[in-house]
KEKE-3310 file (N, C-alpha, C; in steps of 0.2 Angstrom, whole numbers, plus 5000, padded with zeros to 4 digits):
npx = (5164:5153:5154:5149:5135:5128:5131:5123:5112:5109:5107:5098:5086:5087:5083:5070:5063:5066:5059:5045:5044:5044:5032:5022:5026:5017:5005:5001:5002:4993:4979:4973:4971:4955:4944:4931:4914:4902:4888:4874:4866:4854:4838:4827:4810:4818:4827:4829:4832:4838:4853:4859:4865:4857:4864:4859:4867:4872:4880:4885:4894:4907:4920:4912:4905:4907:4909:4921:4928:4933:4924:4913:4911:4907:4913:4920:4922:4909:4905:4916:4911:4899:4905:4909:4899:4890:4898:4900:4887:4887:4883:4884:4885:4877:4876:4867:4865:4858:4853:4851:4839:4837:4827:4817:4822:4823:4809:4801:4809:4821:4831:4840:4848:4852:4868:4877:4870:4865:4868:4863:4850:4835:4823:4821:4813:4815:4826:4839:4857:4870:4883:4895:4904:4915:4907:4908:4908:4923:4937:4952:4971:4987:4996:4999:4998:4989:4978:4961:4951:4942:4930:4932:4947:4949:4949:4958:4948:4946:4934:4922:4915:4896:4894:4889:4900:4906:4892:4892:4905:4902:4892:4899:4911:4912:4917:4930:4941:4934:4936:4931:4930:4931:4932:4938:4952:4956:4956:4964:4977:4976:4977:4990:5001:5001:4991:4979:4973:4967:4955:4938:4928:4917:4921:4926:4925:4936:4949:4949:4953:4964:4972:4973:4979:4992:4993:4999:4991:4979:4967:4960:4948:4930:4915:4905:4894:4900:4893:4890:4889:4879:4871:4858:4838:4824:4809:4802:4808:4814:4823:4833:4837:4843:4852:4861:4864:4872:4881:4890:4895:4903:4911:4918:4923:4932:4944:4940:4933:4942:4954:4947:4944:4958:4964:4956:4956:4969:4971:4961:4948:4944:4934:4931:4939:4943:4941:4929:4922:4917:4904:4901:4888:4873:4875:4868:4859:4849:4833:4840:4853:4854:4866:4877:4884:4904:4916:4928:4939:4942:4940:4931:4918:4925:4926:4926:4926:4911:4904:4890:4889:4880:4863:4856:4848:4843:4844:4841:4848:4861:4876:4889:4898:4904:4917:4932:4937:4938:4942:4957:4961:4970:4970:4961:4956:4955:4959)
npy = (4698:4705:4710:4696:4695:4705:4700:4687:4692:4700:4690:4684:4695:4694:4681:4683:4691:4683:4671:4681:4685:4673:4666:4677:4675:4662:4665:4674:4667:4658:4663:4672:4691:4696:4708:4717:4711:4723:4734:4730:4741:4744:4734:4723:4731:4735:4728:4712:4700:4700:4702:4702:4708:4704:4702:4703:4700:4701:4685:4684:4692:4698:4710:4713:4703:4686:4670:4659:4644:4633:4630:4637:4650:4665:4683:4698:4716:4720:4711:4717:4727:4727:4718:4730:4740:4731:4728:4742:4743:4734:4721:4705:4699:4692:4685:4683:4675:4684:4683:4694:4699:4708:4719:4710:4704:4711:4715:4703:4702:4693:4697:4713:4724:4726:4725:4732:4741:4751:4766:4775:4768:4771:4764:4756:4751:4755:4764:4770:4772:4785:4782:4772:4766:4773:4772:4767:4769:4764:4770:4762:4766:4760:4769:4784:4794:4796:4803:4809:4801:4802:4802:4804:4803:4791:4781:4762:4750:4740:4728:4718:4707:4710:4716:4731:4741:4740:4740:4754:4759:4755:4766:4776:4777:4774:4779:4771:4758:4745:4732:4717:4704:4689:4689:4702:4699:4694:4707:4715:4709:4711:4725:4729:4723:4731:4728:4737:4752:4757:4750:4748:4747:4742:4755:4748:4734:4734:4740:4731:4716:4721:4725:4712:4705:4712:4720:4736:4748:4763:4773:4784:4791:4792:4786:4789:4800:4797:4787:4776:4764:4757:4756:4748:4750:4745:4756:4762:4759:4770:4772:4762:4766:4778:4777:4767:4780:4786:4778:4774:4786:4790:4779:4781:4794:4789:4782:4768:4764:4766:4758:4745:4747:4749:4735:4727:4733:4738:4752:4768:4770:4785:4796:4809:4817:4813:4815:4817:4811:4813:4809:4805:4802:4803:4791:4776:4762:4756:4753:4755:4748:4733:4725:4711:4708:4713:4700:4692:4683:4669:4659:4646:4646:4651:4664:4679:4677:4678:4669:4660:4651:4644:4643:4657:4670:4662:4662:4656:4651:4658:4662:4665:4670:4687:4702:4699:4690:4692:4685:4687:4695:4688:4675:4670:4660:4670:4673)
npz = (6162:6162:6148:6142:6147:6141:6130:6130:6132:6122:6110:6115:6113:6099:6096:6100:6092:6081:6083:6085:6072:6063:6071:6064:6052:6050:6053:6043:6031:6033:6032:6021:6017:6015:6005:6014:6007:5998:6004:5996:5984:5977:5978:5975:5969:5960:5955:5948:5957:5973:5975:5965:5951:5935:5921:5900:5886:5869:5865:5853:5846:5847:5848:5861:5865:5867:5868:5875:5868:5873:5885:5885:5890:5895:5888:5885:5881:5885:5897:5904:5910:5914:5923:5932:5933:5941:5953:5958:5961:5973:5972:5964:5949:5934:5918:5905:5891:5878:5864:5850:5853:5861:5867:5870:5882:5891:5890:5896:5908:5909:5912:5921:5915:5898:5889:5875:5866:5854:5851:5842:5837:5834:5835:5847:5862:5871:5888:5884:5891:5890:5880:5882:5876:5862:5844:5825:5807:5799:5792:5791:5790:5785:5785:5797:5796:5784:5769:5770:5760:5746:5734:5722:5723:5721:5727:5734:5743:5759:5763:5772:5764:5763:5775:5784:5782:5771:5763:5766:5759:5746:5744:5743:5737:5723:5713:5717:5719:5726:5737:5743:5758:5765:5777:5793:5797:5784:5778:5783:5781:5769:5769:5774:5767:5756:5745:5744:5749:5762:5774:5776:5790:5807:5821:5834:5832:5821:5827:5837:5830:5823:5832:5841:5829:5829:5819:5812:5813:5809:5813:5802:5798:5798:5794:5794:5807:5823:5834:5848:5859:5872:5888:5891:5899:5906:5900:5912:5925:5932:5944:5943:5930:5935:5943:5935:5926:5935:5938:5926:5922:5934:5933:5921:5924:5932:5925:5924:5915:5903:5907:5904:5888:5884:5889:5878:5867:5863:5868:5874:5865:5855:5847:5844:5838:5825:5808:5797:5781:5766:5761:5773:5787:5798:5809:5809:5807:5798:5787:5775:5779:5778:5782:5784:5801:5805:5802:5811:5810:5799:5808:5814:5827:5838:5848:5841:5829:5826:5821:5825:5842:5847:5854:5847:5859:5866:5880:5893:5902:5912:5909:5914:5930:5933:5937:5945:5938:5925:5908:5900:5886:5878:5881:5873:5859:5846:5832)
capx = (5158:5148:5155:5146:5131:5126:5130:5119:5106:5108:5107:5092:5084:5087:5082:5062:5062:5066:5053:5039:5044:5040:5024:5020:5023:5013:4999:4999:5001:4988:4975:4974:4965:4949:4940:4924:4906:4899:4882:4870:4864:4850:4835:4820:4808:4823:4832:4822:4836:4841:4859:4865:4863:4859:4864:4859:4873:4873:4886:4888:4896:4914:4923:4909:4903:4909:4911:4925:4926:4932:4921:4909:4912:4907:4918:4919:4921:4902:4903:4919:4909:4894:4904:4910:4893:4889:4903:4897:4881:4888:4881:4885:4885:4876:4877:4862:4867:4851:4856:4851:4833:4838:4822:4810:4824:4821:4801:4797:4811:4824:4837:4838:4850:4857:4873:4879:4863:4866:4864:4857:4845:4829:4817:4825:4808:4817:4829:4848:4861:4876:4887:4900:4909:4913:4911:4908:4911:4930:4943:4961:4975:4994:4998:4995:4995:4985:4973:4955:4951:4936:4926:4938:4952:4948:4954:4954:4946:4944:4928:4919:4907:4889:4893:4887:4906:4906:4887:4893:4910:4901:4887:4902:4917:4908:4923:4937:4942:4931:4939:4928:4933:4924:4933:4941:4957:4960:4954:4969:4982:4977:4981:4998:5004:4999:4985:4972:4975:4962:4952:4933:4927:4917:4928:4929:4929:4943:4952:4951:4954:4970:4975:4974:4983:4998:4993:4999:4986:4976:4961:4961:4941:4924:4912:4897:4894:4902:4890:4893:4886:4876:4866:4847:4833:4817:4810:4799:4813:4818:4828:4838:4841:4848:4857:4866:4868:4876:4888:4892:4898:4909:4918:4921:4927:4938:4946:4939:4930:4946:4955:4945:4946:4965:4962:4954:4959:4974:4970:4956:4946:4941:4934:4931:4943:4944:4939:4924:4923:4914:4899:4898:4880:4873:4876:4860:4859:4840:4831:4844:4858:4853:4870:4881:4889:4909:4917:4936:4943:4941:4940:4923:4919:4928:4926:4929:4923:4906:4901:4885:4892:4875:4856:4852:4840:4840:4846:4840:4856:4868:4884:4894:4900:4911:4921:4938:4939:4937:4949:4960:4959:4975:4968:4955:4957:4952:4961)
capy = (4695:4711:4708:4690:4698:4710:4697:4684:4697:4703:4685:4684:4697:4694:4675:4683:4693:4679:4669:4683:4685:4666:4669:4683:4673:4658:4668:4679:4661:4654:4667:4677:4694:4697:4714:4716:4714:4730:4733:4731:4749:4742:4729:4722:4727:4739:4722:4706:4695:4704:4702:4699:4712:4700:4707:4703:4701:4696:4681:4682:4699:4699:4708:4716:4699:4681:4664:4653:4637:4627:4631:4641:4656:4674:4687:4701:4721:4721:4709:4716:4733:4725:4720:4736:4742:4728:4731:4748:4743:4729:4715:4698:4698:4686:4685:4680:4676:4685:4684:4701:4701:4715:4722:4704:4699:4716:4716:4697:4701:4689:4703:4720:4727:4724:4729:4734:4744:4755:4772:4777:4767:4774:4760:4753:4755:4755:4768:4769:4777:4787:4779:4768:4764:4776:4770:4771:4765:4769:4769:4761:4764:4757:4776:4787:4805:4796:4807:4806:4799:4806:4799:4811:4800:4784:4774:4757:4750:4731:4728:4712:4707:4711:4723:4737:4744:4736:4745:4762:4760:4756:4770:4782:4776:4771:4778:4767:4751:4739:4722:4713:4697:4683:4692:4706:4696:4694:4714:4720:4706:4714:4734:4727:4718:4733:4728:4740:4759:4757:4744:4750:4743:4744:4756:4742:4729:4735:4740:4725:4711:4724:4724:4706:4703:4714:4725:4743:4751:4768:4774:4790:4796:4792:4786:4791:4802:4791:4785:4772:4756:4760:4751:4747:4748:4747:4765:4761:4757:4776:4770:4757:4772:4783:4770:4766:4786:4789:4771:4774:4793:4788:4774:4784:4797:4786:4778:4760:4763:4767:4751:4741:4748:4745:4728:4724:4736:4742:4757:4771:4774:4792:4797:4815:4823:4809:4817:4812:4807:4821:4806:4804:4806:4801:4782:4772:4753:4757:4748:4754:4745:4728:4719:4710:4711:4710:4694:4695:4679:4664:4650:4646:4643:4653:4673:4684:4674:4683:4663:4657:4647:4642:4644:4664:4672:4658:4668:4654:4648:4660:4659:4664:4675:4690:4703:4700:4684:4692:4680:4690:4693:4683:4668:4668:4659:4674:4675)
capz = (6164:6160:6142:6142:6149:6135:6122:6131:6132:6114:6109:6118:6109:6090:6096:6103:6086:6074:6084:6083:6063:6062:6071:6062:6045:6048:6053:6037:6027:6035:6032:6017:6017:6011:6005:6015:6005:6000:6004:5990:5983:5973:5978:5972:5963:5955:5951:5947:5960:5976:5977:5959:5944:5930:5913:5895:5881:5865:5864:5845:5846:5849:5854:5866:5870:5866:5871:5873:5863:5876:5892:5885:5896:5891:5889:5882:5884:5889:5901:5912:5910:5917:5930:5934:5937:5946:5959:5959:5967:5977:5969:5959:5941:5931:5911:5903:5883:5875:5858:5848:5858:5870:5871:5872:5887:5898:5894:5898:5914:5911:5913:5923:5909:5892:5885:5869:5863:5849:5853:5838:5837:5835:5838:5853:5865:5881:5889:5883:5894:5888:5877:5886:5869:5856:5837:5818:5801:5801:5788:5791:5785:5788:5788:5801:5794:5776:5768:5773:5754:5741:5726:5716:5723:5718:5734:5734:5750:5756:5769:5773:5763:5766:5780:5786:5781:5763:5759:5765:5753:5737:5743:5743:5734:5718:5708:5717:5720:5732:5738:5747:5760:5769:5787:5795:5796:5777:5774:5787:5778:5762:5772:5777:5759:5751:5741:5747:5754:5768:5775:5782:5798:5813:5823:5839:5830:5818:5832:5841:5825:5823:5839:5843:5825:5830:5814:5815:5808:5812:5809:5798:5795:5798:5786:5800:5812:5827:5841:5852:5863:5877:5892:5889:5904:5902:5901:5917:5929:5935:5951:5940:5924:5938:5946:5929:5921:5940:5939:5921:5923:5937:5931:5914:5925:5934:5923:5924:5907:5899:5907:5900:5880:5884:5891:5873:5861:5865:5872:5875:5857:5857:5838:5846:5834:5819:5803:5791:5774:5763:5763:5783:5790:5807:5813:5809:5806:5798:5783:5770:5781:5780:5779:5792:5806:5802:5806:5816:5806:5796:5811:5818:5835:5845:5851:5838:5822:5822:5820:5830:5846:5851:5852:5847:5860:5871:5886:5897:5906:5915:5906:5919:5935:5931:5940:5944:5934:5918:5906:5896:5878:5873:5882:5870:5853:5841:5822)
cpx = (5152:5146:5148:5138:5127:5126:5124:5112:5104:5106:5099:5087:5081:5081:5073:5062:5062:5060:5047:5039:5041:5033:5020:5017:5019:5007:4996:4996:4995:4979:4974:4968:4960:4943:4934:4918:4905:4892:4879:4864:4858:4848:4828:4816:4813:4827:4825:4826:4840:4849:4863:4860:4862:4859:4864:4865:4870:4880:4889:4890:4903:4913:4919:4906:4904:4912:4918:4924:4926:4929:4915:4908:4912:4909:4918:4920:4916:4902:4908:4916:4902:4897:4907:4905:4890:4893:4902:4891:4882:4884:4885:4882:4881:4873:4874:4865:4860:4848:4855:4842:4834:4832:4817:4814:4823:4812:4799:4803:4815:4830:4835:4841:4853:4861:4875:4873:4868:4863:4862:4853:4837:4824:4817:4817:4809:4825:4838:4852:4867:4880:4892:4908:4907:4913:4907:4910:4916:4934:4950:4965:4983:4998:4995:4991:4991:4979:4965:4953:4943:4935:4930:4946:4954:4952:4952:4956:4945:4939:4923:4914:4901:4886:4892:4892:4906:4900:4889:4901:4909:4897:4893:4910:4917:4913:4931:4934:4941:4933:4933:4930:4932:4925:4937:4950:4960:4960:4962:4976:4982:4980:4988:5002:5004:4995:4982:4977:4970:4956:4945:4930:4922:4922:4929:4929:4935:4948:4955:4955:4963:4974:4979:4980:4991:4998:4995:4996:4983:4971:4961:4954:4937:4920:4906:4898:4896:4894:4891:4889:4884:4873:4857:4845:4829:4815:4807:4802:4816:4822:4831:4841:4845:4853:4864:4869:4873:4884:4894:4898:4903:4916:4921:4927:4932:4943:4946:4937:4937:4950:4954:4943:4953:4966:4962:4955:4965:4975:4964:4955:4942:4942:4931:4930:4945:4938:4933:4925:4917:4905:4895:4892:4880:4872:4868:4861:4854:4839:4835:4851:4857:4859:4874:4883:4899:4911:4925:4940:4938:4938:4934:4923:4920:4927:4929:4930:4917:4902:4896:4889:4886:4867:4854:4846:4838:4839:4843:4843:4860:4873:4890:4894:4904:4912:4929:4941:4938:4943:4951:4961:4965:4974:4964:4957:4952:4952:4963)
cpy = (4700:4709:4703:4691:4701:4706:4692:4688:4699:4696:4684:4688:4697:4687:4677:4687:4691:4675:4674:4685:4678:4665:4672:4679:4667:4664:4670:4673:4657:4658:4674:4684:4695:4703:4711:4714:4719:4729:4736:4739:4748:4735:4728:4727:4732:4734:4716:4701:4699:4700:4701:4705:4704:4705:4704:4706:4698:4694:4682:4689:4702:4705:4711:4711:4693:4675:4659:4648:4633:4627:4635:4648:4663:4678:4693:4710:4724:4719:4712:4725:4733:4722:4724:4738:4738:4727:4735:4748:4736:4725:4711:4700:4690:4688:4681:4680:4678:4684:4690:4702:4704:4717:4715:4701:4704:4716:4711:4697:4696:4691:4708:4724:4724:4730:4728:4736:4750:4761:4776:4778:4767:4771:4756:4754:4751:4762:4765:4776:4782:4782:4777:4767:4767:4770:4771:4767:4769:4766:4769:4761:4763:4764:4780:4793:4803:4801:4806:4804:4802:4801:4800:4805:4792:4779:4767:4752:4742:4733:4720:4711:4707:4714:4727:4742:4745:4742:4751:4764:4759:4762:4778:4783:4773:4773:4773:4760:4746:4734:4720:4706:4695:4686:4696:4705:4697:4701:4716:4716:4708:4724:4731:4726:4723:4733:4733:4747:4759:4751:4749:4745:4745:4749:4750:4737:4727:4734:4734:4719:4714:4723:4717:4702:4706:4717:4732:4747:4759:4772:4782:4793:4791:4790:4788:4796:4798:4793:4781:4768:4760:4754:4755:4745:4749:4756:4765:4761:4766:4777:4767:4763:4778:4782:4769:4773:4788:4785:4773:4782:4793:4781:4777:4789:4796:4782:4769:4759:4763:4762:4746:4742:4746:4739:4723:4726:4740:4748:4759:4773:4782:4795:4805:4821:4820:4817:4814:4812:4812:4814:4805:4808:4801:4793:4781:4765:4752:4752:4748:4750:4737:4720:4715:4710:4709:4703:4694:4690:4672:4657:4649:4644:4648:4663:4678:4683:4676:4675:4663:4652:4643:4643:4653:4663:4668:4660:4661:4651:4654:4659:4660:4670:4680:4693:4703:4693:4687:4691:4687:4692:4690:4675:4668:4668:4664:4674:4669)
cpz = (6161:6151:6139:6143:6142:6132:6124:6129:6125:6110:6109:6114:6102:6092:6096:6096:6081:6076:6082:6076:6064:6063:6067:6054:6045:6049:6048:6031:6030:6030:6026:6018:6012:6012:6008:6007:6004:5999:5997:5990:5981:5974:5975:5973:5960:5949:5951:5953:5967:5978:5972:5953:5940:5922:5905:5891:5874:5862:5855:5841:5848:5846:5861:5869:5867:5869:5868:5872:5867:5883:5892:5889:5891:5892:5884:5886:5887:5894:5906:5912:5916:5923:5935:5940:5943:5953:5963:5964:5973:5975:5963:5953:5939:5924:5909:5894:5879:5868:5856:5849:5863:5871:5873:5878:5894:5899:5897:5907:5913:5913:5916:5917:5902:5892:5878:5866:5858:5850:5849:5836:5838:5837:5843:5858:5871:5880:5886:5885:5888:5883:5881:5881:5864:5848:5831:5814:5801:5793:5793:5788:5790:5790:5793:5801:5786:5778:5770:5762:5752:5736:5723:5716:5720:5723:5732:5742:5751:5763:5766:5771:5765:5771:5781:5782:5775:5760:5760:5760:5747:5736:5740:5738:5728:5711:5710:5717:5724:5731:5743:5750:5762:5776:5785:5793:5789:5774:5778:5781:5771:5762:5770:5772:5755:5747:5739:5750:5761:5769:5780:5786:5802:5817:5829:5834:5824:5822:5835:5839:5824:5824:5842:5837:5826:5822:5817:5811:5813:5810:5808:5795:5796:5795:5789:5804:5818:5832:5845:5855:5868:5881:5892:5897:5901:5907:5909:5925:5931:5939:5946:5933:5930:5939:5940:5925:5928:5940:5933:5921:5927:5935:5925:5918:5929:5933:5922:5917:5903:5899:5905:5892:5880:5884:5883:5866:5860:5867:5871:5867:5858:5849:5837:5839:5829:5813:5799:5784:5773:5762:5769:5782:5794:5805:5812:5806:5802:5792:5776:5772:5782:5780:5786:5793:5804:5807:5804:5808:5804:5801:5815:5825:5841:5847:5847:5830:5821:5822:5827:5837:5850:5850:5853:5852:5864:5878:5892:5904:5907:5911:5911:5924:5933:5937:5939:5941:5927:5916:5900:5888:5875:5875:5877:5864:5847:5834:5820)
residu = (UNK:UNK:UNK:UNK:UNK:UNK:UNK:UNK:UNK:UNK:UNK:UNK:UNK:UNK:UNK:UNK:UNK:UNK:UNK:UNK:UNK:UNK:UNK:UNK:UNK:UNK:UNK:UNK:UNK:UNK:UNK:UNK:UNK:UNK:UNK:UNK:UNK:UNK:UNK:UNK:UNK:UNK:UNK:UNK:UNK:UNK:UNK:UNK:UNK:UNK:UNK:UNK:UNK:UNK:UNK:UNK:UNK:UNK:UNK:UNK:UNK:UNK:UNK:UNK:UNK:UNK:UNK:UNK:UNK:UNK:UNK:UNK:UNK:UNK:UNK:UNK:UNK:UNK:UNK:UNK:UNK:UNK:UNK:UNK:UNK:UNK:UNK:UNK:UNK:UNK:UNK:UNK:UNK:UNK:UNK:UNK:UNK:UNK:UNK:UNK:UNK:UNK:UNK:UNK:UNK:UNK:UNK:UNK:UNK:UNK:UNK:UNK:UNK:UNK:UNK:UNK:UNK:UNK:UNK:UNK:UNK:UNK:UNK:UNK:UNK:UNK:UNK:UNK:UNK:UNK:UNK:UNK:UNK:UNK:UNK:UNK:UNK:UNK:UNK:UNK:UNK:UNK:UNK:UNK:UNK:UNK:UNK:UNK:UNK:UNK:UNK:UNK:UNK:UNK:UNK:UNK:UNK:UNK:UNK:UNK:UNK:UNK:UNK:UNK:UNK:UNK:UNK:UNK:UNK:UNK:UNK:UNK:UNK:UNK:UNK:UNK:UNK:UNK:UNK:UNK:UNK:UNK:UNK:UNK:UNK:UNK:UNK:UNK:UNK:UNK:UNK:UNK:UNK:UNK:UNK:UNK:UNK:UNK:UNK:UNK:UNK:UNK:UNK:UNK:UNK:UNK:UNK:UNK:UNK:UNK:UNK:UNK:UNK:UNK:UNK:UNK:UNK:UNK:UNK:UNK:UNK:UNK:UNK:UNK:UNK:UNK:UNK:UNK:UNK:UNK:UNK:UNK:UNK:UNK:UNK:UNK:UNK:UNK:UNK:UNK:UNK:UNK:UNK:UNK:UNK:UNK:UNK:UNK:UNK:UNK:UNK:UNK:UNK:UNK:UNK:UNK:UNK:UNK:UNK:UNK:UNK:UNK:UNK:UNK:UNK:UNK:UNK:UNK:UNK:UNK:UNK:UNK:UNK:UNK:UNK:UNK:UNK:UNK:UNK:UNK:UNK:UNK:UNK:UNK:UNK:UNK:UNK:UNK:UNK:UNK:UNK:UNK:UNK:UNK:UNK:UNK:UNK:UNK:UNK:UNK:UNK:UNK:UNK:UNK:UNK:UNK:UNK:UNK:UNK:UNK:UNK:UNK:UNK:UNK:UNK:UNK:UNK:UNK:UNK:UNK:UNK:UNK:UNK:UNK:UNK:UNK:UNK:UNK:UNK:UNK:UNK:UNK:UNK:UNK:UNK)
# end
């Protein structure tokens, strides 16, 4: 009888602990958790919107900023940077397309910051933070240990016509052999085959067009002094320039910045201890640089062709919310 007893009883028990599991799990299903709100660091007049950073980009700038073909959505290492800082101060993100107007989109106020300013541009007349993103006209080569190459050597180099990259390879390579290509895309496809001993580039946007190609490539000298992308305020703003050299210094040093160069370029570019090219001198865009931006691939439209997707400059419309929705760079039709 006693027997019967303990089992009734032990029976009893499992039976109340399967019931409060059950409990337990509809509850949890019902109900997902959700992070508090942090309170906002940063309000008016520091920002122009209290509760939402709005951030100037220009869309026609993969891989730092770029719209998808089929939803128009902007994307880009700018904008999941921007919403870095914007998390920082507890605030919504909103992504203004400015085109290459950074400064007429801070002074007329349709934005609190831009990103991707050149940080060594001299005529810039607004403030620009630290560098966020290191970069440089770079030489690639399919080797890793290749020599850093000379006039004497007679390299021969492939870079995309009319670019920045292109003008500094005839200014210094005027004994080798320059290929020129309509895109990124066909200069790596000519590294790869052979062709060419080095391909010069942006270093991000090499990197990136590389990356996304499944090129194994590596960047072996300099052809500038490196400098990098930075955020733009206007110089006026002394509460919002703090705000942004305090955010930017902590996410670097906590590795948010470096997740997202892996994110998009497959890992953290650091051009530190890259070598130069016996021409190298300091990073300038000025009025002997008049060429254009490189352009990823051949296909228009879409994020990383360099091609127009809309109205330069219009910055009128929002393009989208970021955060933790930033779309991932293999969703996006690039090469």
């Amino acid at each position: 009888m006693k027997r019967m007893k303990r089992l009734a009883t032990c029976c009893l028990a499992v039976a109340c602990a399967a019931a409060l599991l059950v409990s337990l799990s509809g509850c949890s299903s019902k109900e997902a958790y959700t992070p508090p709100d942090k309170t906002p660091t940063l309000s008016s007049p520091t920002i122009g919107k209290d509760g939402t950073l709005r951030v100037g980009v220009n869309a026609d700038s993969a891989p730092l900023a770029g719209q998808l073909s089929d939803s128009g959505k902007i994307v880009g290492v700018d904008v999941d940077v921007a919403a870095a800082l914007a998390d920082s101060f507890g605030l919504k993100l909103e992504v203004v397309d400015v085109g290459a107007d950074l400064e007429g989109a801070l002074s007329d106020g349709r934005v609190d910051i831009v990103m991707g300013v050149d940080k060594s541009d001299t005529d810039a007349a607004f403030w620009k933070s630290e560098a966020y993103l290191p970069t440089a006209v770079a030489l690639f080569s399919a080797e890793p240990n290749a020599e850093v190459p000379t006039n004497d050597s007679e390299p021969s180099v492939a870079a995309q016509i009319s670019s920045k990259s292109a003008w500094a390879v005839t200014n210094e390579f005027d004994q080798g052999t320059i290929t020129t290509t309509d895109n990124l895309k066909n200069a790596f496809s000519e590294l790869e085959s052979g062709q060419v001993q080095y391909v010069a580039a942006d270093a991000v946007i090499g990197t990136y067009a590389a990356h996304n190609a499944g090129d194994d490539v590596h960047i072996v000298a300099l052809m500038q002094q490196p400098s990098g992308y930075s955020v733009g305020v206007l110089d006026s703003n002394t509460d919002l320039k703090t705000a942004v050299s305090d955010a930017l210094a902590s996410l670097t040093g906590n590795g948010v910045i470096s997740v997202i160069e892996t994110k998009w370029l497959g890992g953290p570019l650091d051009l530190s201890a890259t070598p130069l090219t016996e021409g190298a001198s300091a990073a300038s865009t000025g009025s002997e640089d008049d060429g254009e931006s490189e352009v990823l691939g051949g296909e228009g439209g879409d994020v990383g062709t360099g091609e127009a997707t809309g109205d330069e400059g219009d910055g009128s419309e929002p393009s989208s919310e970021a955060g933790g929705n930033a779309v991932q760079p293999e969703d996006v039709a690039l090469l």
